[in-house]
C-alpha positions in Angstrom: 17.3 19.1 6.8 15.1 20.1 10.0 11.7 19.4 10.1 8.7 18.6 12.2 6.3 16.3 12.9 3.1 17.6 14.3 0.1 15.5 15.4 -3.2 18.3 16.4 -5.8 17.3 18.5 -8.5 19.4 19.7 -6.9 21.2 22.6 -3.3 19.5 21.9 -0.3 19.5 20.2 2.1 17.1 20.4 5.5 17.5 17.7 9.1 16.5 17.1 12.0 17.7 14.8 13.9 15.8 13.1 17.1 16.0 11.7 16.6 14.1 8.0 17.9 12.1 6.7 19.6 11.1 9.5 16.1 10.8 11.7 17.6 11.9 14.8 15.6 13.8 16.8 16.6 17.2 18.0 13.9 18.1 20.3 10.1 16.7 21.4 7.1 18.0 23.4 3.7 18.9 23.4 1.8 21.8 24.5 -1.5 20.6 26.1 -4.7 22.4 27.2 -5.0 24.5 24.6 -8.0 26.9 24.4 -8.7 25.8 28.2 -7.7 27.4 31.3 -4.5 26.1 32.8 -2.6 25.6 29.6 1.0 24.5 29.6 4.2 22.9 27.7 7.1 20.4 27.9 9.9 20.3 25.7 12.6 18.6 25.7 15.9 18.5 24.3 19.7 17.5 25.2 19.0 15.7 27.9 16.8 19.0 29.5 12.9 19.4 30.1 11.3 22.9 29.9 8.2 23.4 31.2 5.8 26.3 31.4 2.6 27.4 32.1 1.4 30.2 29.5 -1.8 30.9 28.4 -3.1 29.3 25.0 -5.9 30.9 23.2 -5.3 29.2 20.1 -3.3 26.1 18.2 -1.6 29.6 16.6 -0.6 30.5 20.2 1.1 27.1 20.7 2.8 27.1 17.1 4.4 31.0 18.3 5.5 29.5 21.7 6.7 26.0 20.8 8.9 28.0 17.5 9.7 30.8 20.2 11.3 28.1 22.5 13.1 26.7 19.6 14.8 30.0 19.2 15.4 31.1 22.6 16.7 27.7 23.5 19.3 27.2 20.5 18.2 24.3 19.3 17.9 26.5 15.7 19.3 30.0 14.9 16.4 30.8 13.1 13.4 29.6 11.6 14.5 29.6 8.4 16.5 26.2 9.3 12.8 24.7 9.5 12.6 23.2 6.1 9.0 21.6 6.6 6.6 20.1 8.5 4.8 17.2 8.6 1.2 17.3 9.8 -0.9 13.7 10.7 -4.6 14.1 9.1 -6.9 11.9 10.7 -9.0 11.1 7.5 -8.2 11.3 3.6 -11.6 9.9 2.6 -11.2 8.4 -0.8 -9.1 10.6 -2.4 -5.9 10.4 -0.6 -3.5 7.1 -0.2 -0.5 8.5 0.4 0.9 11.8 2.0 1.0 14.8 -0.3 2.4 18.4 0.2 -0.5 21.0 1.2 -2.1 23.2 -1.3 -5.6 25.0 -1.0 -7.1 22.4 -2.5 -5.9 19.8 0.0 -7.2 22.5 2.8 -10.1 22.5 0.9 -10.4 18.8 1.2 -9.6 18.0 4.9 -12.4 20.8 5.6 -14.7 18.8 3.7 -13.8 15.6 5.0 -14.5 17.2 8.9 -17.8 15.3 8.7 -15.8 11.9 8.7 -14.0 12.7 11.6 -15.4 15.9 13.2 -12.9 15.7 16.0 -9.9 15.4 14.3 -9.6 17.0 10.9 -10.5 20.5 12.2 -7.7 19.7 14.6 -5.3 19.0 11.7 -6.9 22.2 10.0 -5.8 24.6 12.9 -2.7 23.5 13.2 -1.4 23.6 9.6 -2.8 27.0 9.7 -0.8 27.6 12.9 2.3 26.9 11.1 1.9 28.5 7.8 1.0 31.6 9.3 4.3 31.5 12.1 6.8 29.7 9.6 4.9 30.5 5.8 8.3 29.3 4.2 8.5 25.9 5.4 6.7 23.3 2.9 3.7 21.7 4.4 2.9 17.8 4.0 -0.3 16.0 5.0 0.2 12.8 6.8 -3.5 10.7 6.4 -3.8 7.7 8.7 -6.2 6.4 6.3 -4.3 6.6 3.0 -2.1 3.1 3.7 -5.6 1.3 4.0 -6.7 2.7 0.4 -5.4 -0.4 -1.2 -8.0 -2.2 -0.2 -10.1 -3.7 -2.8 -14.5 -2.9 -3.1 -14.9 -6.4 -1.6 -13.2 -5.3 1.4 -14.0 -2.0 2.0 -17.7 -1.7 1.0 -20.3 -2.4 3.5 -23.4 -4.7 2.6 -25.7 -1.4 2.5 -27.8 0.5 -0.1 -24.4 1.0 -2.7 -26.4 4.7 -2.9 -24.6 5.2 0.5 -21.2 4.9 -0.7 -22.1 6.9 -4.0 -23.8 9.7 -2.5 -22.3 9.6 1.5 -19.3 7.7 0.9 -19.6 5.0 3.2 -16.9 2.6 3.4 -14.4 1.4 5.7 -11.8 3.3 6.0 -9.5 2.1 8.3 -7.2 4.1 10.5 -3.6 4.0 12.2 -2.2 3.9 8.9 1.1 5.2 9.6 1.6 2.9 12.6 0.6 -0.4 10.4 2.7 1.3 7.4 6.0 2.0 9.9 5.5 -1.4 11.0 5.2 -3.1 7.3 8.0 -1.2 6.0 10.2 -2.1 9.3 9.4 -5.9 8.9 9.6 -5.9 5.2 13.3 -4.4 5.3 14.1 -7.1 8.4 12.7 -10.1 5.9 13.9 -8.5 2.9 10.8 -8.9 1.3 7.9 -7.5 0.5 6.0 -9.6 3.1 2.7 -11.2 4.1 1.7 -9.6 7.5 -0.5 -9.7 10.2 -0.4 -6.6 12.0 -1.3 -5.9 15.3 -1.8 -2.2 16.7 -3.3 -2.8 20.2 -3.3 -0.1 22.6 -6.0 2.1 24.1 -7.4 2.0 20.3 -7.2 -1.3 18.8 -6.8 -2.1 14.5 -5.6 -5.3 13.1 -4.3 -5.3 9.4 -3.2 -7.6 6.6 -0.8 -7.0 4.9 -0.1 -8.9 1.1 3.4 -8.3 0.1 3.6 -4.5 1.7 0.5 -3.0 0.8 -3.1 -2.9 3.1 -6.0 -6.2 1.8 -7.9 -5.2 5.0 -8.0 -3.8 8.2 -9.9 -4.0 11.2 -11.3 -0.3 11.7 -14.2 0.9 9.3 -16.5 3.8 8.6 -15.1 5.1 12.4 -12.5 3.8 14.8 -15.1 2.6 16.8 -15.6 -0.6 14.4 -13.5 -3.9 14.5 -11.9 -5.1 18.1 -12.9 -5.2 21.1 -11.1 -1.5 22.5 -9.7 -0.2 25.9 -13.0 1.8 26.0 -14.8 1.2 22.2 -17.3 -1.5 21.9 -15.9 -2.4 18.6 -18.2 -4.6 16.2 -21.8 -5.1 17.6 -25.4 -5.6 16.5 -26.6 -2.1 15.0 -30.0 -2.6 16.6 -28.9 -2.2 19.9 -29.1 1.7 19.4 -32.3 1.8 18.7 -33.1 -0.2 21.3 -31.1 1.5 24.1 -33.0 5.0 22.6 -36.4 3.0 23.1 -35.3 1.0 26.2 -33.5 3.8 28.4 -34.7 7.2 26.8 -31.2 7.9 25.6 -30.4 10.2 22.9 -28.5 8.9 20.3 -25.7 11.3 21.3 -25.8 9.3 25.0 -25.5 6.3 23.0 -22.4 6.9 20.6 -20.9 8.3 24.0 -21.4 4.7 25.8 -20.3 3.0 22.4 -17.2 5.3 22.2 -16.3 5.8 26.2 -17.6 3.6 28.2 -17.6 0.5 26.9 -15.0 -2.3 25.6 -12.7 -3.3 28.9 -14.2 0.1 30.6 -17.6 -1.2 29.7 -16.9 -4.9 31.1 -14.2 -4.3 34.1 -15.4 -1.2 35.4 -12.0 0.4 34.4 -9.6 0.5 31.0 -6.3 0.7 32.0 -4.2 -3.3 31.3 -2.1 -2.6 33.6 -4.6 -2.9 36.6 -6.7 -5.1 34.8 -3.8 -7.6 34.2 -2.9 -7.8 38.3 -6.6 -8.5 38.7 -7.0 -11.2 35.8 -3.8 -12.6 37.5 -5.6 -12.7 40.6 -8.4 -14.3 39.2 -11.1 -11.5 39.7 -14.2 -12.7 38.2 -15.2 -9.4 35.4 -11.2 -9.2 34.8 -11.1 -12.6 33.4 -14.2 -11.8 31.6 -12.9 -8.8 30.6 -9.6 -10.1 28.9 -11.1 -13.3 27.4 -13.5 -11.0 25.6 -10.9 -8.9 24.6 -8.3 -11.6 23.6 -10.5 -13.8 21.4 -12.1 -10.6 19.3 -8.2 -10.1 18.4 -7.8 -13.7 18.0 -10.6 -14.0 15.8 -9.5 -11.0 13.4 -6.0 -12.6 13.0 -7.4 -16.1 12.1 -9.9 -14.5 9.8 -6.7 -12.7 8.0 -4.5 -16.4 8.4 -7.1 -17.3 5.9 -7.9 -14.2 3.7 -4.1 -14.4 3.2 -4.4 -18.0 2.4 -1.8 -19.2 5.1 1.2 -17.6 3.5 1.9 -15.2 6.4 5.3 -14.2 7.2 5.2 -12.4 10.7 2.4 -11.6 13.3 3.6 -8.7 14.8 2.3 -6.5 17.8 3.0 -3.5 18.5 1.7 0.1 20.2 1.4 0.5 23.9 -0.7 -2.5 25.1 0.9 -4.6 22.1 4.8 -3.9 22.8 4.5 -4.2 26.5 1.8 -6.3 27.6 2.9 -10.1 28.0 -0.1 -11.3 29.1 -2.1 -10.2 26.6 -0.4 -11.1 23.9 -0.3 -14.7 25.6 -3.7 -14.9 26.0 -4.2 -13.9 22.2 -1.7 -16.4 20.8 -2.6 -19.0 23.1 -6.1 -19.0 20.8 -4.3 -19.5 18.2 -2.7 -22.5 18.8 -5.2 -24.3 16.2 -3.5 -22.9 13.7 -0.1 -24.1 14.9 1.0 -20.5 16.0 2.7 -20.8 19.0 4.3 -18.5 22.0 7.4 -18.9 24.2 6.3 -17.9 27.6 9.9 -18.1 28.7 10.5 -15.2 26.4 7.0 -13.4 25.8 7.6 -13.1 29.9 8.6 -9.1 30.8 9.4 -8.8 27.3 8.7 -4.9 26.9 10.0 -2.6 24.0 10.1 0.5 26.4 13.0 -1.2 28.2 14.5 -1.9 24.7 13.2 -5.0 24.2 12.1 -6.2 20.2 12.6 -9.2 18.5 10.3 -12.6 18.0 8.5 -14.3 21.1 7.1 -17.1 19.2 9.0 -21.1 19.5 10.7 -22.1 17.2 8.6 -24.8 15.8 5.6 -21.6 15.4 3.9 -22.2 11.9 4.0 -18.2 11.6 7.0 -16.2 13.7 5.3 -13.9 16.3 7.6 -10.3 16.6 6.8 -7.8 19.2 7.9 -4.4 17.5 8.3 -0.7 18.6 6.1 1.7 16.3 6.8 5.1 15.4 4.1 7.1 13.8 6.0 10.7 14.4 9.0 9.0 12.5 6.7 7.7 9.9 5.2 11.4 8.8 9.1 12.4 9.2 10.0 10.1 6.5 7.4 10.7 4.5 7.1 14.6 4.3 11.0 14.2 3.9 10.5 12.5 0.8 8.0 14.5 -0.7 9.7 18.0 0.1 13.3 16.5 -0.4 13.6 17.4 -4.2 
């Protein structure tokens, strides 16, 4: 069966097609810019890269295009060999914890839910409209990153607030990345053979921590927004709510400017001047004053999280694992973390944690072998993720 997995942003659209269940991947690409002058696409496919400019009015403009391509190129005879697509949905609110084929009502429900995450869901929205209207045969699945974090019980997803707010306005954590921290459960789970105890680590621009009781979500760092939880690349993570007001007061700054700063310009961008690790880790290695402050900062917030979910899961914790771009490939940060957990009798082999990159292939466990908990640096895949779950919901 061939099908795609599509992730809609605002003005993107990123996909891949699969061949299931075999999960090889036929062809990738994205189409970026869209709605905005100078639009353009890369595919590729056996080894070769198209790319084109071509103007983009629409997501329905990239969905002709991107199946256009598929056609003209030969990677399918028709588009009748597209079986179903997989689309990722931002937020599920409540209702949804797990994926579920699209109906009206579930179109109906994502449009309601655009409140929750006014970037994104209208996103998802144009593009699953994209497709149904260029491929109207091939079953539709929605893909929440919220819906693994829906196990989570009232004590650890309701806020200490008025519990009119929830009722009324549902506020609650949430939690996002859920098909990263699912792909990575499920992947550790099948390498223990158990259903297992997990500390999960998804660090990379965005930043959640999970834990994980015997394959299913007790709590997760990211709340209400994705702005809550760790220290971020540029996300302030947990702070005092009164600083808003206060900035408003202080700096005549609307509250608009404010969720900006929060959102944009704080976290490492906030604190070094800049976000990317890669710059900042030279500088921290060179001893520059704000980079030091800047990681230490950022490495005990994570530190904190995974000692806090040590002990909500009582000790008995199979694998720390870290994963995502900063989490798979940066050595020094995930020294830095693990170093701060040493307390706790977790501990790191530099000799290995050294270079130890999954983009040059790299996976496996970089803790000693006298660790309390066994530390595993792990590749993610959330495209393969909604592949394997619209897969199984349209297989039948």
């Amino acid at each position: 069966m061939k099908l795609l997995s599509v992730n809609a942003g605002s003005s993107t659209l990123k996909f891949r097609m699969y061949e299931m269940p075999e999960e090889k991947v036929i062809v990738k690409g994205n189409f970026e810019r869209i709605g905005i002058e100078g639009s353009h696409f890369a595919i590729k496919f056996d080894g070769k890269e198209v790319k084109e400019e071509v103007e983009l009015k629409d997501h329905n403009d990239a969905a002709r295009v991107l199946l256009e391509q598929l056609v003209k190129n030969n990677i399918v005879k028709s588009l009748a060999e597209i079986e179903a697509v997989g689309h990722r949905v931002v937020h599920g609110g409540s209702k949804y914890a797990s994926s579920v084929l699209i109906t009206d009502d579930v179109i109906k429900d994502i449009s309601l839910l655009k409140d929750l995450a006014p970037l994104h869901n209208p996103a998802a929205l144009k593009g699953i409209e994209a497709f149904k209207s260029n491929i109207p045969n091939a079953k539709m699945v929605a893909c929440f990153d919220t819906a693994f974090h829906q196990t989570m019980d009232e004590e650890a997803y309701l806020y200490p607030v008025p519990y009119e707010w929830y009722q009324k306005y549902e506020v609650r954590k949430y939690g996002f990345h859920g098909m990263s921290h699912k792909f990575i459960s499920e992947k550790l789970s099948n390498m223990l053979n158990k259903k297992a105890n997990l500390i999960i680590c998804h660090i990379g621009s965005g930043a959640s921590i999970s834990a994980i009781k015997e394959g299913k979500c007790l709590d997760t760092t990211m709340g209400f927004t994705p702005n809550a939880g760790v220290m971020m690349g540029t996300r302030s993570g947990d702070i005092d709510y009164s600083i808003i007001s206060y900035l408003m007061k202080k700096a005549d700054l609307s509250l608009e400017d404010v969720e900006n700063k929060l959102n944009k310009e704080s976290g490492l961008q906030g604190i070094v001047g800049f976000s990317d690790l890669r710059d900042i880790d030279d500088k921290f290695v060179a001893g520059e004053e704000k980079a030091v402050l800047g990681v230490n900062m950022y490495t005990t917030r994570m530190a904190d999280y995974i000692a806090k979910y040590y002990l909500k899961l009582k000790g008995q914790v199979d694998a720390i694992c870290f994963t995502a771009g900063v989490g798979e490939n940066d050595d020094i940060i995930r020294r830095e973390i693990i170093k701060k957990l040493e307390p706790l009798g977790i501990k790191i082999d530099d000799n290995i944690n050294n270079g130890f990159m999954v983009r040059k292939g790299m996976e496996g466990i970089i803790s000693t072998k006298d660790s309390k908990v066994p530390v595993y640096v792990l590749g993610t895949d959330e495209e393969l993720m909604i592949a394997r779950d619209t897969y199984d919901i349209v297989k039948d």
